[in-house]
N, C-alpha and C positions, 0 to 999 in steps of 0.2 A: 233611365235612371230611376231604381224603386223610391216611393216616398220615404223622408225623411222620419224614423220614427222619433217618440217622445223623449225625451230629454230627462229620467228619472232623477240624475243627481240633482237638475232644475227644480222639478217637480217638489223633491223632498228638501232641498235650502227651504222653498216656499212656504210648505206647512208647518214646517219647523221655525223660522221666523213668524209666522203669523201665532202659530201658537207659544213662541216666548212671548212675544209682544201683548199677550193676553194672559200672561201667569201658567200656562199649563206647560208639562215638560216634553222634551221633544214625543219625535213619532215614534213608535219601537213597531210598529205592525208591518206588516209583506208591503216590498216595494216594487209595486208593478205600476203600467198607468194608472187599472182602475182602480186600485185602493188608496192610491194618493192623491189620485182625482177626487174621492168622496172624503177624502181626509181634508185636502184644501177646501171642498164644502164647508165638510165640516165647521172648523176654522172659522171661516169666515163667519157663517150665520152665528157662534159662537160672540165672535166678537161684536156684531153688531145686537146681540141680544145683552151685551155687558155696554152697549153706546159708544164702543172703542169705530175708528174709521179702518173697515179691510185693508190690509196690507196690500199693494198694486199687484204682485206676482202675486201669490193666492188665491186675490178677485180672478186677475184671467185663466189662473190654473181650474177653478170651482166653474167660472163660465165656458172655458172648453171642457171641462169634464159634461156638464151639463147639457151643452149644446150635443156633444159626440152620443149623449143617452137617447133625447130625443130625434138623432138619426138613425141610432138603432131603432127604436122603438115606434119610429112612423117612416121607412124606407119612402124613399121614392127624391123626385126631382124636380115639383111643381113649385113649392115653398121656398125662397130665400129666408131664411132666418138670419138676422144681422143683429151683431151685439159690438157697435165697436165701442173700442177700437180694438177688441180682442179676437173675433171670431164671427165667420159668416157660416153656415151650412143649409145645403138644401135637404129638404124631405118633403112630405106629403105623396101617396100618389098619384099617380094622374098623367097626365099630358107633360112630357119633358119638353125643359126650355134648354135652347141650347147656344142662344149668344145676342149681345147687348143685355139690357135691364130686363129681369122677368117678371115678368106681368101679374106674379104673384109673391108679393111680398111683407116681411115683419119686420120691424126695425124698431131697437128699444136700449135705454142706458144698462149697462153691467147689473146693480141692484134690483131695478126691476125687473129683468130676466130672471135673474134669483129668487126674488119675490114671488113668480109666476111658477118658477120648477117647482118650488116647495110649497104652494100653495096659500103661500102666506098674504097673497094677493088675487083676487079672480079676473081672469079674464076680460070681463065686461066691464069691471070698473075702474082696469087701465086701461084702455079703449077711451072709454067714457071721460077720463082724468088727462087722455094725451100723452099718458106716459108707455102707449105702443103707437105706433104709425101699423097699419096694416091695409095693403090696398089688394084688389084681384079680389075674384070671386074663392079663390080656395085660400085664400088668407088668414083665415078663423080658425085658431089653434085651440079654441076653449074646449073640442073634445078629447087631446093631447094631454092637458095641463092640468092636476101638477104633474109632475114626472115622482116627487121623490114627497108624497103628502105627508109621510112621517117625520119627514127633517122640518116641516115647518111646525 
């Protein structure tokens, strides 16, 4: 059975709810995943730069967009990246894992993750703060991160 793809009509309720919920009018741009992907980004950091709290569909819509960047952008299958309760994916290269818990792991809340794509937080000082868990020796995302330095 091929995988299930994205869910656009989903995708665009989401942006468009998070961006009424913050005064701007809906989306009028291309409705494909990735542009509604960086649209619920958008959105999001939007709102929380006006102190509004992300809308729950948009959070996870911006965190799987983001997660799905950073598996383009660092292939491979050493790295569990985990953001739940929205999304897990692997990358990094190396040594693939291929069953039970992998021995290389990141686990971190939604905001944080966001905070990390866009640069709006570093690497080592969520680390340092507890607000990533990161165990294994290829665990260390900080030469990955941010993914997206202009959105923050």
């Amino acid at each position: 059975m091929p995988a299930r793809g994205p869910d656009l009509a989903r995708l665009l309720a989401a942006v468009n709810d998070q961006r009424e919920a913050i005064g701007e009018p809906p989306w009028h741009g291309p409705v494909t995943e990735r542009t509604l992907g960086a649209a619920n980004l958008a959105a999001v950091l939007a709102a929380r730069a006006r102190g509004a709290e992300p809308q729950r569909a948009a959070l996870r819509a911006a965190v799987r967009y983001s997660l799905g960047q950073l598996e383009e952008k660092v292939p491979g299958r050493t790295v569990e990246v985990r953001v739940p309760p929205f999304a897990a994916v692997q990358c990094v290269p190396g040594p693939r894992h291929t069953r039970g818990t992998p021995p290389n792991v990141v686990e971190t809340d939604p905001l944080t993750w966001l905070d990390l794509a866009t640069g709006q937080l570093q690497w080592e000082a969520a680390v340092a703060a507890g607000r990533v868990r990161a165990s294994g020796q290829r665990a260390d995302l900080r030469g990955y991160l941010p993914l997206f330095p202009q959105a923050g």
